[in-house]
C-alpha positions as CSV (number, residue, x, y, z in Angstrom):
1,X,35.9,157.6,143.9
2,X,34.1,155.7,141.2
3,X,34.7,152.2,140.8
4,X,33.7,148.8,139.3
5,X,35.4,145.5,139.4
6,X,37.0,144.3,136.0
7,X,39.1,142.7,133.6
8,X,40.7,144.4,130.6
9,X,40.6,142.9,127.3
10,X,44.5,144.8,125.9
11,X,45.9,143.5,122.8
12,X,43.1,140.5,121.8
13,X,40.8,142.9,119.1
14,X,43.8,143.9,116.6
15,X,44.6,147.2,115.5
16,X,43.3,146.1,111.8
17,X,40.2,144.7,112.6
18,X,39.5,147.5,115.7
19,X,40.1,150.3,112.7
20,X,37.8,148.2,109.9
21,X,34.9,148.3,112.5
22,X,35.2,152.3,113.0
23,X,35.7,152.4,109.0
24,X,32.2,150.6,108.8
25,X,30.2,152.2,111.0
26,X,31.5,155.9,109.6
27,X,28.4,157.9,108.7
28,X,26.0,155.7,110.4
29,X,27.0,155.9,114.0
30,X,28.0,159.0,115.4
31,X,29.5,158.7,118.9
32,X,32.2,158.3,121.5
33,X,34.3,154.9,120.7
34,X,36.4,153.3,123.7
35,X,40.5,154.2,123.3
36,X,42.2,150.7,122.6
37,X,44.1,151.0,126.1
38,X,40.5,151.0,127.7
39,X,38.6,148.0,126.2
40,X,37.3,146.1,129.5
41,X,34.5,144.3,130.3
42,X,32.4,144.9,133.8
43,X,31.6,142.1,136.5
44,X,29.9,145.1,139.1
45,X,29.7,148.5,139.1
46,X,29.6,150.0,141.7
47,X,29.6,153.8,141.6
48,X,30.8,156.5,143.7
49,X,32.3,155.1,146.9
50,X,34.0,156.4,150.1
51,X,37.5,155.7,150.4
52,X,36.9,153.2,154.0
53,X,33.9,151.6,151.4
54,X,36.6,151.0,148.9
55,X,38.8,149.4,151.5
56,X,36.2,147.4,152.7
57,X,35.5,146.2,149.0
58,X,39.1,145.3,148.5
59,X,39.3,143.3,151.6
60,X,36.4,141.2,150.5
61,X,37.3,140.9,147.2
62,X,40.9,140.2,147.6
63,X,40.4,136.2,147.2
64,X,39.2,137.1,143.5
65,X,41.3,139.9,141.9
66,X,43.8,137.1,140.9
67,X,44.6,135.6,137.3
68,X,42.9,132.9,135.5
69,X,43.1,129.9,132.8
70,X,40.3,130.4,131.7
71,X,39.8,131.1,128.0
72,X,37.6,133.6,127.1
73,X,36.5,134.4,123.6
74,X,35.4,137.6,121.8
75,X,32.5,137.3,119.1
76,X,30.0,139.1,117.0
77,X,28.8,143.0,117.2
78,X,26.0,143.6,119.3
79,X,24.0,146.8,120.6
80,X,22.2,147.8,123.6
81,X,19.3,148.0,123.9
82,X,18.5,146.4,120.7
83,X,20.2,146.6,117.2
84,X,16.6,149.1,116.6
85,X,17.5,152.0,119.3
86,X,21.4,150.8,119.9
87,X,22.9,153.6,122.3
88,X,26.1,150.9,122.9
89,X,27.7,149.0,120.0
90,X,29.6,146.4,121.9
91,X,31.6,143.1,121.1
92,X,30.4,139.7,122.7
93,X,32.1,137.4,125.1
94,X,30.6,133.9,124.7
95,X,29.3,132.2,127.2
96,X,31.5,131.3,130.2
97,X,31.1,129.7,133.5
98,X,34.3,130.6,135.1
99,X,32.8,134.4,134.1
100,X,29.3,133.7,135.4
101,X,30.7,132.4,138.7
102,X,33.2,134.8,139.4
103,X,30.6,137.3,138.5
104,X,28.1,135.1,141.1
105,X,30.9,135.5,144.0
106,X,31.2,139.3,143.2
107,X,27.4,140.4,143.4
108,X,27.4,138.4,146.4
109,X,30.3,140.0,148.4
110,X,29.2,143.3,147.2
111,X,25.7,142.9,148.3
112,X,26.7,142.2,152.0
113,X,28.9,145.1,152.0
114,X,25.5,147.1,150.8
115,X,25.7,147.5,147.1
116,X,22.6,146.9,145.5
117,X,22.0,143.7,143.3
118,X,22.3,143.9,139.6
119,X,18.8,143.9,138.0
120,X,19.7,142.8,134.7
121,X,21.3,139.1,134.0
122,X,24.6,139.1,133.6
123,X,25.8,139.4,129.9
124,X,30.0,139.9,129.7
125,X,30.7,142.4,126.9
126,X,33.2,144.7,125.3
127,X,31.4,148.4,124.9
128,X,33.2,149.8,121.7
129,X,31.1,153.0,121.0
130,X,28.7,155.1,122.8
131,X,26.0,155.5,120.5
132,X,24.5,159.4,120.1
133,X,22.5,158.6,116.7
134,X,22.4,155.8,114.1
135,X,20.9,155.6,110.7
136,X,18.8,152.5,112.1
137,X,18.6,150.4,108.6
138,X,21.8,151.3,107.7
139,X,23.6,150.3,111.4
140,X,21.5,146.9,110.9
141,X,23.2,146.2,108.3
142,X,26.7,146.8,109.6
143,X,25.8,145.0,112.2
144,X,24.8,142.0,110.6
145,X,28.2,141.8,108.5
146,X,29.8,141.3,112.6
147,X,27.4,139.2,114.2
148,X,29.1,136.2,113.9
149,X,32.7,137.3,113.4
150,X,35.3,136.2,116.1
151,X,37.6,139.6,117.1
152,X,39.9,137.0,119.4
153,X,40.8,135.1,122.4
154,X,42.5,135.6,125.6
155,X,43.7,132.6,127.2
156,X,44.1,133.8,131.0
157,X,42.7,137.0,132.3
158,X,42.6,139.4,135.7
159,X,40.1,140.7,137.7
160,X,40.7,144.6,138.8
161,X,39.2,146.7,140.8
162,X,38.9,149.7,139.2
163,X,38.5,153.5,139.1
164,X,36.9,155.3,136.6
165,X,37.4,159.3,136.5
166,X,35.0,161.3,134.3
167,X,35.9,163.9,132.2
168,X,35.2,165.9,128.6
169,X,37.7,163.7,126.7
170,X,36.7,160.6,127.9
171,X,36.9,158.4,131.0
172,X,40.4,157.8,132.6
173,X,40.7,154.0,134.3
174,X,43.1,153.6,137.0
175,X,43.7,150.1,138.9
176,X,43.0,150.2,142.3
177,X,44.3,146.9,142.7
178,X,45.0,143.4,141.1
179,X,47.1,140.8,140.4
């Protein structure tokens, strides 16, 4: 099974403002955006796994797939890997420590179970669209109107253990566990 470790974000971008950011980017971006039911943002991936692998993941993470207080908020459009060559439009999550430990505690537990490190710094985010082309200048621009627009805030959240099934209409997320 394929699987990553998560929190959904349901319910905090509105329907509106969700519709207004697919209205903008309309014949500039041309792509695969994320169904409102599967907005998340990723602590670890962690890729096909065994089923005793995935047990052994769920053991050692079972401490962390609880709820917390913390408040997390949603701001400004973004792409990967740069607003230039964006193949991901995503929505931020500002910076968090809660997030950035939990997300310490998870590359750690995963690692001694034998996943491998993430290369890349941690940076919580919201993917909204897939990106297969852009008018560059024009997706700039666009961008620029969101940068520093607030989508919304979630006052507690849950971490998930996830699995993510691949196929031609999109991905299909089913929790493995959490709380």
């Amino acid at each position: 099974m394929r699987l990553f470790v998560g929190t959904f974000v349901r319910g905090v971008i509105s329907d509106s403002i969700y519709a207004e950011i697919k209205k903008d980017f309309n014949g500039i971006a041309a792509g695969k955006w994320v169904e409102k039911g599967n907005i998340h943002f990723t602590y670890k991936f962690l890729g096909e796994t065994d089923k005793e692998t995935a047990e052994l993941v769920l053991r050692d993470l079972q401490s962390l797939l609880t709820n917390y207080d913390t408040e997390i908020v949603i701001k400004g459009l973004d792409a990967f890997p740069n607003p230039n060559r964006p193949r991901v439009l995503f929505a931020g999550i500002m910076k968090n420590k809660v997030l950035s430990d939990l997300n310490f505690r998870i590359e750690r537990k995963t690692f001694e179970l034998g996943f491998d490190p993430e290369e890349k710094k941690f940076n919580p985010h919201i993917t909204l669209m897939r990106i297969k082309e852009a008018d560059k200048s024009r997706f700039r621009e666009v961008l620029a109107k969101y940068r520093y627009v607030e989508f919304g805030r979630m006052s507690g959240f849950g971490i998930s253990l996830i699995e993510s099934r691949l196929s031609s209409a999109g991905p299909e997320y089913k929790v493995v566990e959490s709380l």
